[in-house]
Backbone and ligand atoms as CSV (ligand in chain L), in Angstrom:
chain,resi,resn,atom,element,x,y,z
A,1,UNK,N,N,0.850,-1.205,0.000
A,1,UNK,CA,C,0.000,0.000,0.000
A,1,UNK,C,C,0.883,1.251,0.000
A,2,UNK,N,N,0.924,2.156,-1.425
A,2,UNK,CA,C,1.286,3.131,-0.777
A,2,UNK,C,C,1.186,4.295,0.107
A,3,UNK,N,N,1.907,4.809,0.775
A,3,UNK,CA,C,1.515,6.302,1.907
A,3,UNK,C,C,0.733,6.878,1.113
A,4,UNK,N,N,0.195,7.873,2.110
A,4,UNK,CA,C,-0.363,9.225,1.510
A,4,UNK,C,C,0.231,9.970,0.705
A,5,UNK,N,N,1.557,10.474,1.359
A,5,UNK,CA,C,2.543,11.010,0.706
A,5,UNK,C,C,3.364,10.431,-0.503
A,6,UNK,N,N,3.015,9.137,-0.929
A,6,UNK,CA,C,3.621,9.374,-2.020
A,6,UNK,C,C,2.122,8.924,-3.352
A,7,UNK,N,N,1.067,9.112,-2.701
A,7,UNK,CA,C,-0.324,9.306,-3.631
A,7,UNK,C,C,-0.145,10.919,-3.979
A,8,UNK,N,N,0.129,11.717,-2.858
A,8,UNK,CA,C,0.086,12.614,-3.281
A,8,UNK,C,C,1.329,13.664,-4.519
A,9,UNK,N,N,2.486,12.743,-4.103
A,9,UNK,CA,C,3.556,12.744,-5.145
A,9,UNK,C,C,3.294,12.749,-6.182
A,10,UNK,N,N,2.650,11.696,-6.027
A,10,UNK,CA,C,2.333,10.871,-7.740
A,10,UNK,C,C,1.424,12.078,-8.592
A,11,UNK,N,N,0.016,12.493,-7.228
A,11,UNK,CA,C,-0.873,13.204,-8.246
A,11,UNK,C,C,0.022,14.497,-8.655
A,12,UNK,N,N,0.871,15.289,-8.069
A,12,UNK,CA,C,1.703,16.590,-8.357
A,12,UNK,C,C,2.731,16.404,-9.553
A,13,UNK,N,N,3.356,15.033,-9.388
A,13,UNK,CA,C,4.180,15.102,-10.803
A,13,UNK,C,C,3.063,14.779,-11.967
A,14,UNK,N,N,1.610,14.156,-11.813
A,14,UNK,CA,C,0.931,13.479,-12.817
A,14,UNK,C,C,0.705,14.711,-13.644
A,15,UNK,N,N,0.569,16.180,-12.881
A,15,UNK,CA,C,-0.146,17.522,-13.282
A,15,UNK,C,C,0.647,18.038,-14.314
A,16,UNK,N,N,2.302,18.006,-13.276
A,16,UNK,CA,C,3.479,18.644,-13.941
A,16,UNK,C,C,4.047,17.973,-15.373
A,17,UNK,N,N,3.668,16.853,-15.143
A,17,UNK,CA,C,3.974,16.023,-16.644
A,17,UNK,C,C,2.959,16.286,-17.611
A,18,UNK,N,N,1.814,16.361,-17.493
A,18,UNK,CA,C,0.628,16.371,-18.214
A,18,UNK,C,C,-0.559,17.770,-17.987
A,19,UNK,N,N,0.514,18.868,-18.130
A,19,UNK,CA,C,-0.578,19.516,-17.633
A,19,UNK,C,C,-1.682,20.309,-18.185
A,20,UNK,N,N,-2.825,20.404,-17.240
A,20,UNK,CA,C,-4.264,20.349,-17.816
A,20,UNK,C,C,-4.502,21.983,-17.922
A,21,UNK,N,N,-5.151,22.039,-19.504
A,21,UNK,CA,C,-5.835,23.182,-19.944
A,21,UNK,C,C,-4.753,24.247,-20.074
A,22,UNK,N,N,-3.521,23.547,-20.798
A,22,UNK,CA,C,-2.552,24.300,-21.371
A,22,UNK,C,C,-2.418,25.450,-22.407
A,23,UNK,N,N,-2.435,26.351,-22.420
A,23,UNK,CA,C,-2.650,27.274,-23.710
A,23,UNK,C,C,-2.917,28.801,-23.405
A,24,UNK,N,N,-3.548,29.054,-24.654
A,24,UNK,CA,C,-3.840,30.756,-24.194
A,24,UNK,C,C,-5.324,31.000,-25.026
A,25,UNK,N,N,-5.827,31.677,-24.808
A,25,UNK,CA,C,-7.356,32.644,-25.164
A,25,UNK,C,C,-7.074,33.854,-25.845
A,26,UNK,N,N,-7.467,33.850,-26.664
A,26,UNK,CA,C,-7.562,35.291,-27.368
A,26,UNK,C,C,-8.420,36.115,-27.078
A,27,UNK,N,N,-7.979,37.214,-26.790
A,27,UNK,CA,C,-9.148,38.523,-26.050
A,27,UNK,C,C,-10.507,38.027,-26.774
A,28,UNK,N,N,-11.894,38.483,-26.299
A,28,UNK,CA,C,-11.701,39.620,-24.915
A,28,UNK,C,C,-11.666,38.944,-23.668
A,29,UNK,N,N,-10.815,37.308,-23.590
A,29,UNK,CA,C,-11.115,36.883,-22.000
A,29,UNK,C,C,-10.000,37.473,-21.604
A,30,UNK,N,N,-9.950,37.573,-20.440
A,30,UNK,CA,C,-8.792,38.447,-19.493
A,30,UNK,C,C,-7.504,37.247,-19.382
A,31,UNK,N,N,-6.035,38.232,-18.939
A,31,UNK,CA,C,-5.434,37.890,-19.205
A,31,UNK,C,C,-4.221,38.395,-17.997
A,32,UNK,N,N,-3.648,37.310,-17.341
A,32,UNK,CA,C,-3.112,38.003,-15.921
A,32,UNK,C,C,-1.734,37.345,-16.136
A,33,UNK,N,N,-0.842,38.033,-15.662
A,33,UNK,CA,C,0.788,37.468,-15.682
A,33,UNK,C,C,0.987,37.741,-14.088
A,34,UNK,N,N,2.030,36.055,-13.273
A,34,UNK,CA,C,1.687,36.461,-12.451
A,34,UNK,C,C,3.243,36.217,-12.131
A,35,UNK,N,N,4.205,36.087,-11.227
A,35,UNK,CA,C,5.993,36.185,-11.260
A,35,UNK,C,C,6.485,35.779,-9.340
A,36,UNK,N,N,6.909,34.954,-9.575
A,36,UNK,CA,C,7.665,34.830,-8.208
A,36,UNK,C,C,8.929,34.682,-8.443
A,37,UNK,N,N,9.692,35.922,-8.063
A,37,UNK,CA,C,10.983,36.056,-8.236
A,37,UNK,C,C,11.601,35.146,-7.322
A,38,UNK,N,N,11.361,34.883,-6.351
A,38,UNK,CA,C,12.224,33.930,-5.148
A,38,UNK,C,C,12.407,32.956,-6.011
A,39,UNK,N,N,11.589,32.591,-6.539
A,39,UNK,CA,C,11.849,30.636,-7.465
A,39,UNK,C,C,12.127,31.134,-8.848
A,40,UNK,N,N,11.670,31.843,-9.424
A,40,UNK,CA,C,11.955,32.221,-11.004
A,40,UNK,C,C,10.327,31.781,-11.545
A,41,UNK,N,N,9.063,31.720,-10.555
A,41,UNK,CA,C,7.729,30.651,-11.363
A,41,UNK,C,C,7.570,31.953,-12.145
A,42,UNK,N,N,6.713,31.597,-13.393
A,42,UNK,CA,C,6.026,32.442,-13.927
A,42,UNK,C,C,4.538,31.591,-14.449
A,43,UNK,N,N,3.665,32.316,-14.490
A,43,UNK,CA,C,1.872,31.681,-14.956
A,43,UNK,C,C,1.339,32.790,-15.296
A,44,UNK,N,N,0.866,32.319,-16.952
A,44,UNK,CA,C,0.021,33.122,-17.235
A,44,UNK,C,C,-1.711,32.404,-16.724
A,45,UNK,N,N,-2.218,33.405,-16.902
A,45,UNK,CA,C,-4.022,32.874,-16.606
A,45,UNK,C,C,-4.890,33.234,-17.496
A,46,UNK,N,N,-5.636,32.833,-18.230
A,46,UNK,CA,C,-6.528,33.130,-19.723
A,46,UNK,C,C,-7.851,32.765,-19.327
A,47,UNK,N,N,-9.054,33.919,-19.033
A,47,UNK,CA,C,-9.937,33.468,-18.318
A,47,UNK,C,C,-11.406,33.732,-19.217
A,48,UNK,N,N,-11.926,33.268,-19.690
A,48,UNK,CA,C,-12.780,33.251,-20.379
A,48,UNK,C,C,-14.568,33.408,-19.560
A,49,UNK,N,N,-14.985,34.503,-18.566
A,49,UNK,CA,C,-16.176,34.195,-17.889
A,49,UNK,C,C,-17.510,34.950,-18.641
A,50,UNK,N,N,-18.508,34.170,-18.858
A,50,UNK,CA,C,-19.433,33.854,-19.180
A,50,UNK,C,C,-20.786,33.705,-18.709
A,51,UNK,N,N,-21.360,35.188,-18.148
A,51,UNK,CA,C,-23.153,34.970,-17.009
A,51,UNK,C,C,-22.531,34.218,-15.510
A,52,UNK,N,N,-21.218,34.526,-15.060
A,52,UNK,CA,C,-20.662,34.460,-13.749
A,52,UNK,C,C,-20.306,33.205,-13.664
A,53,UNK,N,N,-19.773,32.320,-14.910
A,53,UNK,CA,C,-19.488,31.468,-14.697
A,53,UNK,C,C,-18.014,31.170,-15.476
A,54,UNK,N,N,-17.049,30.457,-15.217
A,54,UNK,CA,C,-15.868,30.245,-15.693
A,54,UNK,C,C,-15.845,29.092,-17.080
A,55,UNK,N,N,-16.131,30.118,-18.227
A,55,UNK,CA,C,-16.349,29.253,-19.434
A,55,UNK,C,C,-15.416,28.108,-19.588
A,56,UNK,N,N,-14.217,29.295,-19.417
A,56,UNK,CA,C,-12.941,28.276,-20.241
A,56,UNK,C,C,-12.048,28.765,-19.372
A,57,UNK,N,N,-11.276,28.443,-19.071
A,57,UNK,CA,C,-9.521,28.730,-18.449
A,57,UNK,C,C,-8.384,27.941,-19.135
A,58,UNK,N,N,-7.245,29.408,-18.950
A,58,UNK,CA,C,-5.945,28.693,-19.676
A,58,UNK,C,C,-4.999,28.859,-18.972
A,59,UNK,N,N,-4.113,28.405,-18.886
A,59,UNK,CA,C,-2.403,28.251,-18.277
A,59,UNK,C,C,-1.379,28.028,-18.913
A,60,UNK,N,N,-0.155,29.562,-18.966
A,60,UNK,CA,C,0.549,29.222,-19.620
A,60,UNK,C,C,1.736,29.679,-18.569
A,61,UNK,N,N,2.898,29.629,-19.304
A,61,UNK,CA,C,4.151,30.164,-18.281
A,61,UNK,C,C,4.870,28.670,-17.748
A,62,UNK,N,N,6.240,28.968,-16.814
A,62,UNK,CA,C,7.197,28.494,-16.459
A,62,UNK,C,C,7.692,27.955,-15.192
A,63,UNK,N,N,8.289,27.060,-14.810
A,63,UNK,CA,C,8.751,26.877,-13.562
A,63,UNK,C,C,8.988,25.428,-12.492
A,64,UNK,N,N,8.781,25.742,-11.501
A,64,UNK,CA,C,9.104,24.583,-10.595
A,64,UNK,C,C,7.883,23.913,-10.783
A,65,UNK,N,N,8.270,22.637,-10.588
A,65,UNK,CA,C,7.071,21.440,-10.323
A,65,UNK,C,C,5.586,22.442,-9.432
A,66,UNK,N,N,6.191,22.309,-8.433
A,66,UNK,CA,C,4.847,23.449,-6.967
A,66,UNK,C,C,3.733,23.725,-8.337
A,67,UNK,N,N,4.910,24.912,-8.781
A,67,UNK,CA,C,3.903,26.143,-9.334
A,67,UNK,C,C,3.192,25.737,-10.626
A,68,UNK,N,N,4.049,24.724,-11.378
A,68,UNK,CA,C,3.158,24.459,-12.310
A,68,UNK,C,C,2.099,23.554,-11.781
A,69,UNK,N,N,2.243,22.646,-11.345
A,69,UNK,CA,C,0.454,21.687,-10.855
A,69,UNK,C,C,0.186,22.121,-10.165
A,70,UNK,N,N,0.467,22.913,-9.413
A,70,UNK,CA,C,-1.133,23.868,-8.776
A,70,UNK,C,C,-1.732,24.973,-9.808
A,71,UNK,N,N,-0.430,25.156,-11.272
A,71,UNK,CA,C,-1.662,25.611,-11.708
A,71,UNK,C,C,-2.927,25.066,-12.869
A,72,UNK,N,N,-1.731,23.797,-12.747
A,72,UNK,CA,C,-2.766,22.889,-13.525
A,72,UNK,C,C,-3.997,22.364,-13.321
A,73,UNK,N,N,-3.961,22.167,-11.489
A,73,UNK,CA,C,-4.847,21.589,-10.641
A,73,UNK,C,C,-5.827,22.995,-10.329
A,74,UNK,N,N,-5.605,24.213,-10.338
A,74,UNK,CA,C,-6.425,25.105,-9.967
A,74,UNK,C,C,-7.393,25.471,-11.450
A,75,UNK,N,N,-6.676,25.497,-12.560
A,75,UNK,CA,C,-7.399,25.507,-13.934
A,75,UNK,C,C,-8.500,23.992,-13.708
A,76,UNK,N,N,-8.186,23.078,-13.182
A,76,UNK,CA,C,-8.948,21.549,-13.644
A,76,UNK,C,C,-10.395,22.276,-12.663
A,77,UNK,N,N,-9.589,22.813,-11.574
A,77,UNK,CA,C,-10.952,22.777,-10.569
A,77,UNK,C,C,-11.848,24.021,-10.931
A,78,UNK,N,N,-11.518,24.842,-11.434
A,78,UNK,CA,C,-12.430,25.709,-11.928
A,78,UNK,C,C,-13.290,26.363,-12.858
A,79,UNK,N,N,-12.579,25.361,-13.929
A,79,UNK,CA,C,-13.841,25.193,-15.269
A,79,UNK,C,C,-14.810,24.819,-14.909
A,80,UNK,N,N,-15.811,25.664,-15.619
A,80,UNK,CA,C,-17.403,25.598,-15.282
A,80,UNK,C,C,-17.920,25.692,-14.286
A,81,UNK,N,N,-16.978,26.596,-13.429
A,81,UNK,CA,C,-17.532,27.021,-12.001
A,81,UNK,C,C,-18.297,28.601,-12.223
A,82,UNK,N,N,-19.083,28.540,-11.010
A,82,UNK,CA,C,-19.753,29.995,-10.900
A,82,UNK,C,C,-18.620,30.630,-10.145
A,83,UNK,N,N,-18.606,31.791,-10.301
A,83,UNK,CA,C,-17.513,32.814,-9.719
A,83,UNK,C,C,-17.426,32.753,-8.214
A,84,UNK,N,N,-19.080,32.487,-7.479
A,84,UNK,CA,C,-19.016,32.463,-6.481
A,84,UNK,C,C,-17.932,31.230,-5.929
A,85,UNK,N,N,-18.155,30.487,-6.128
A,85,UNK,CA,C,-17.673,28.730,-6.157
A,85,UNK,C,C,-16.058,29.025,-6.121
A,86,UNK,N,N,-15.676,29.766,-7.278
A,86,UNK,CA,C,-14.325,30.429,-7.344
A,86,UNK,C,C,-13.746,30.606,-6.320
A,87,UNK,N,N,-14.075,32.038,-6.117
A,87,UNK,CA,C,-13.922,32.502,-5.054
A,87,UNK,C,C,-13.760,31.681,-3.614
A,88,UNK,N,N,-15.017,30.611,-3.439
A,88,UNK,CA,C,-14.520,29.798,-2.206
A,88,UNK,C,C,-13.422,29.402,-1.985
A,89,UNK,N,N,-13.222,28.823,-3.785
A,89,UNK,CA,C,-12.366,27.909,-3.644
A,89,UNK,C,C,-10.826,28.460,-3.103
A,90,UNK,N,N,-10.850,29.356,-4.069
A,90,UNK,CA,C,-9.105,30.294,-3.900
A,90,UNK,C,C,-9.175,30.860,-2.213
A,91,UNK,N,N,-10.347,31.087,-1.576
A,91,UNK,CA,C,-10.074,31.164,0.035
A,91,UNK,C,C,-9.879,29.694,0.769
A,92,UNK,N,N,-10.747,28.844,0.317
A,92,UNK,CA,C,-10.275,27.610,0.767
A,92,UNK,C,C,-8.995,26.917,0.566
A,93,UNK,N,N,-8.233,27.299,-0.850
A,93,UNK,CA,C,-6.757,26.984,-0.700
A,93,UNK,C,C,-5.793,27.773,-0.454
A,94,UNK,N,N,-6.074,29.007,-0.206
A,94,UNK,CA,C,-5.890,30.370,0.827
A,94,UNK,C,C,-4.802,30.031,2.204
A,95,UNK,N,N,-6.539,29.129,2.851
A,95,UNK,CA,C,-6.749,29.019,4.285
A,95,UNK,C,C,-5.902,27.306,4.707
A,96,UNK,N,N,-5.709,26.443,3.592
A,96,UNK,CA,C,-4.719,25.296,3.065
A,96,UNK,C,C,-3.717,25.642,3.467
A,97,UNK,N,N,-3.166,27.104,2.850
A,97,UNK,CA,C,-1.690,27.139,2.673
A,97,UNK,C,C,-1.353,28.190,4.058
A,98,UNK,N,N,-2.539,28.200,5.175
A,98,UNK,CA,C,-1.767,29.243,6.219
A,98,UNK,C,C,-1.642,30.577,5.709
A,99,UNK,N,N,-2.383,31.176,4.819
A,99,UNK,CA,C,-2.538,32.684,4.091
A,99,UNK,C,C,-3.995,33.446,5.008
A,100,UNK,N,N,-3.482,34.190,5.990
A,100,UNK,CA,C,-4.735,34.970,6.304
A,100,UNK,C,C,-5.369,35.595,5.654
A,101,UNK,N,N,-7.039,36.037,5.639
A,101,UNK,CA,C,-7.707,36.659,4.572
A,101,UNK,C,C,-6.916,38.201,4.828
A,102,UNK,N,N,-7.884,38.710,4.575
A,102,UNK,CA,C,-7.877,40.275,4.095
A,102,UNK,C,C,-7.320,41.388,5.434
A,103,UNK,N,N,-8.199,40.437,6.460
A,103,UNK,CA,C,-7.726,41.619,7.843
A,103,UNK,C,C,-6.781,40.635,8.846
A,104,UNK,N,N,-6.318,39.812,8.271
A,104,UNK,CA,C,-4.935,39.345,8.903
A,104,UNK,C,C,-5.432,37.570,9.943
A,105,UNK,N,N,-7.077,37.902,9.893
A,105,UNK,CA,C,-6.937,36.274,10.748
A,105,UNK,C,C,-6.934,34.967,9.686
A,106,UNK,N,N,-6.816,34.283,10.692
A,106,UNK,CA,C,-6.289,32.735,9.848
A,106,UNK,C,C,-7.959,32.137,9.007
A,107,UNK,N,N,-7.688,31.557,7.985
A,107,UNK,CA,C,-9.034,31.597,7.596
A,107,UNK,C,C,-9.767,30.080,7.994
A,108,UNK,N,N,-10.342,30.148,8.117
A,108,UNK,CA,C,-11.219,28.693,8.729
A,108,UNK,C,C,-12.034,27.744,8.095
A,109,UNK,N,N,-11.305,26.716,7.442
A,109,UNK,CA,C,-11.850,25.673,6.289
A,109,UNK,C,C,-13.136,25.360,6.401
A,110,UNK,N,N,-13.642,25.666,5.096
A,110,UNK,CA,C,-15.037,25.460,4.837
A,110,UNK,C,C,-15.414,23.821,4.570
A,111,UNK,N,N,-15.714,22.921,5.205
A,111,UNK,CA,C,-15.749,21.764,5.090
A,111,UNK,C,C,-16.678,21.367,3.147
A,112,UNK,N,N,-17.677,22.485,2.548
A,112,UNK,CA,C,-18.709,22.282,1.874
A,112,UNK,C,C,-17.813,22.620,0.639
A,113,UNK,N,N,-16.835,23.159,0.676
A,113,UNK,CA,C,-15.537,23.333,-0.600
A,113,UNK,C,C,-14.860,21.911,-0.479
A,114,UNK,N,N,-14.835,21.424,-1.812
A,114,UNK,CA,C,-14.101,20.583,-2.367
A,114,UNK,C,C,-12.753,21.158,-2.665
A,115,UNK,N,N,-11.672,20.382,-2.393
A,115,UNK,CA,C,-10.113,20.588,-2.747
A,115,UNK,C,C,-9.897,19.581,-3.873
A,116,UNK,N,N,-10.290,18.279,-3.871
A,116,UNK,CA,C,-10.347,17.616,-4.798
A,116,UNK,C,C,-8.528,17.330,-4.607
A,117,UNK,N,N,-8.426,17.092,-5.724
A,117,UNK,CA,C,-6.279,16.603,-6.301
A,117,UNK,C,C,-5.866,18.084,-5.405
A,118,UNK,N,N,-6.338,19.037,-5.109
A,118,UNK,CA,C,-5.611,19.908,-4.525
A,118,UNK,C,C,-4.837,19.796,-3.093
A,119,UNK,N,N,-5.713,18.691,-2.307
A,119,UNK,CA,C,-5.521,18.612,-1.627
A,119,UNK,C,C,-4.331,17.742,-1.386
A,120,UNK,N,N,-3.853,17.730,-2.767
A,120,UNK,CA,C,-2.201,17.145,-2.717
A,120,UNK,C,C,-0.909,17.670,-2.169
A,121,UNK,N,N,-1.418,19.160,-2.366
A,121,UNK,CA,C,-0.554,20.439,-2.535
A,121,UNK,C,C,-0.199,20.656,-0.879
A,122,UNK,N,N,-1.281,20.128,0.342
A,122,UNK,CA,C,-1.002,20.349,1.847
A,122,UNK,C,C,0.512,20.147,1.903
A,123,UNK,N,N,1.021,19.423,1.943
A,123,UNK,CA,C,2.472,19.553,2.513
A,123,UNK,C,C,3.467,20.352,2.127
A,124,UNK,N,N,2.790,21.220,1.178
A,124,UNK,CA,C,3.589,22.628,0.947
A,124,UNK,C,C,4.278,23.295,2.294
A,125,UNK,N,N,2.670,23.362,2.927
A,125,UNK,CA,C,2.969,23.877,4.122
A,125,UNK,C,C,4.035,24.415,4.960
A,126,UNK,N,N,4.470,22.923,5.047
A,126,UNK,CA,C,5.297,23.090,5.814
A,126,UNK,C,C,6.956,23.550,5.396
A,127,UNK,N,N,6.681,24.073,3.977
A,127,UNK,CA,C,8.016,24.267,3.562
A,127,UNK,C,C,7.889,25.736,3.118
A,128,UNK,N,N,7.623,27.010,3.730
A,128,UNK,CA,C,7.220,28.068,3.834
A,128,UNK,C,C,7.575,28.977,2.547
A,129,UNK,N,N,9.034,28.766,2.240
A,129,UNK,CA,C,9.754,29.122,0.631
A,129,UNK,C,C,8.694,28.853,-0.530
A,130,UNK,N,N,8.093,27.497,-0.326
A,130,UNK,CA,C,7.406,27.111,-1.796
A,130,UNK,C,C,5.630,27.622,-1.665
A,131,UNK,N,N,5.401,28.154,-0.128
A,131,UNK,CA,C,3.991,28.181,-0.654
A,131,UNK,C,C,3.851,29.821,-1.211
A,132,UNK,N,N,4.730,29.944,-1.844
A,132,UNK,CA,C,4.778,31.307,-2.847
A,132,UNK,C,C,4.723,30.974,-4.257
A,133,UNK,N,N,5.195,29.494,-4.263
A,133,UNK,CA,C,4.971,28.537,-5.393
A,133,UNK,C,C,3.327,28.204,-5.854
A,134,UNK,N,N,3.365,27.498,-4.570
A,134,UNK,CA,C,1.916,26.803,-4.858
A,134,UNK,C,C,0.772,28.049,-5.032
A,135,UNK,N,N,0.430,29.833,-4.255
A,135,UNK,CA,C,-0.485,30.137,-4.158
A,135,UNK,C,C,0.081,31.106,-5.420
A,136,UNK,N,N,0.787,31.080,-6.358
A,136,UNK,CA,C,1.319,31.925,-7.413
A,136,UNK,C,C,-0.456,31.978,-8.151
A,137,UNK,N,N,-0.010,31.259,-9.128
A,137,UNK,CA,C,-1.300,30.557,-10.065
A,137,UNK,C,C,-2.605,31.648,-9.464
A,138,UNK,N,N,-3.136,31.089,-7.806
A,138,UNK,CA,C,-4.386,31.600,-7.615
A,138,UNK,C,C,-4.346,33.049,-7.638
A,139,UNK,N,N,-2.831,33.509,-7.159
A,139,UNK,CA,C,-3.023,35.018,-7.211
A,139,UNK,C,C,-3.154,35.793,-7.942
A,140,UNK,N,N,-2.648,35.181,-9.407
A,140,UNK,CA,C,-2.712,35.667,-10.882
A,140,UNK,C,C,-4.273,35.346,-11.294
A,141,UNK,N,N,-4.931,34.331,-11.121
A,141,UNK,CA,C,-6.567,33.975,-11.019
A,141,UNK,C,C,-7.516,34.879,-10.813
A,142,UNK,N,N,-6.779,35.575,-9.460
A,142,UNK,CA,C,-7.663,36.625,-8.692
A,142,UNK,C,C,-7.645,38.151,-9.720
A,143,UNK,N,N,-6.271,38.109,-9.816
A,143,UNK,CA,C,-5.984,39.420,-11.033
A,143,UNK,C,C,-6.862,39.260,-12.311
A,144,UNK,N,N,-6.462,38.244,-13.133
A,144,UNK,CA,C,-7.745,37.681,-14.364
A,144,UNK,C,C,-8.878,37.790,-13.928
A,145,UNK,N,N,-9.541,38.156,-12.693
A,145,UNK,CA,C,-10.622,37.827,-12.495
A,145,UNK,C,C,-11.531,39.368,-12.300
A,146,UNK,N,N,-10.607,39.966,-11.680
A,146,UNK,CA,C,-10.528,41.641,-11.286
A,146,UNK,C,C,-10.876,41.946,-13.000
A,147,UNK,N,N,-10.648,41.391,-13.946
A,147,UNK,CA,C,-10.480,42.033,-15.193
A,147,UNK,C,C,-11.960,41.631,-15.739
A,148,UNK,N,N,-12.237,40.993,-15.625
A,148,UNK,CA,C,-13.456,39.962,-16.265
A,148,UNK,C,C,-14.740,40.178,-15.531
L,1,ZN,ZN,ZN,8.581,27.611,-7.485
């Protein structure tokens, strides 16, 4: 049987090898560049929304394993979501990675949000350098989203 930890291995390189909803959108969906100089990640975000819902999403850009499957895994989880749903979600993997909301407290997992394969990404955690990796992607999400 294998551990947890190396199911969850498996699903992070499965992203980084194969990753989902690769490409770009041609205006008018919005379009966010997002840069973590500490690692060198770069992600673009190509967001296509549609009556408040996330038509299409794209991912393009460079980098460490982290940053690319979370942003492969954050594109999988949010096609054909309502914005609201969005939104949970990027606070629910927010509140994953130890990121306080807006006025500084810790945010408090919504049990009714699905993490799905995201929930591969937990042991970021504990390696404080990379969860600049892993929450890259959503922060560029949030920017594409400001636009749309
Ligand atoms: Zn990185």
């Amino acid at each position: 049987m294998p551990g947890l930890e190396d199911l969850y291995r498996e699903i992070i390189l499965d992203h980084h090898r194969t990753p989902r909803n690769r490409g770009e959108l041609p205006p008018p969906a919005a379009h966010a560049v997002g840069h973590n100089p500490l690692c060198g990640d770069e992600i673009d975000v190509y967001l296509q929304v549609e009556n408040d819902i996330v038509k299409d999403v794209k991912v393009g850009g460079q980098g460490c394993s982290i940053s690319q499957s979370s942003a492969s895994m954050m594109s999988q989880a949010i096609k054909g979501k309502k914005l609201p749903e969005v939104r949970a979600l990027v606070r629910r993997f927010k509140g994953m990675m130890s990121i306080p909301d807006e006025d500084g407290n810790p945010i408090e997992p919504d049990p009714s949000v699905k993490l799905g394969d995201l929930e591969a990404l937990q042991g970021v955690v504990k390696y404080p350098v990379r969860i600049k990796c892993a929450t890259l992607s959503w922060n560029t999400l949030l920017e594409a989203l400001a636009q749309s």
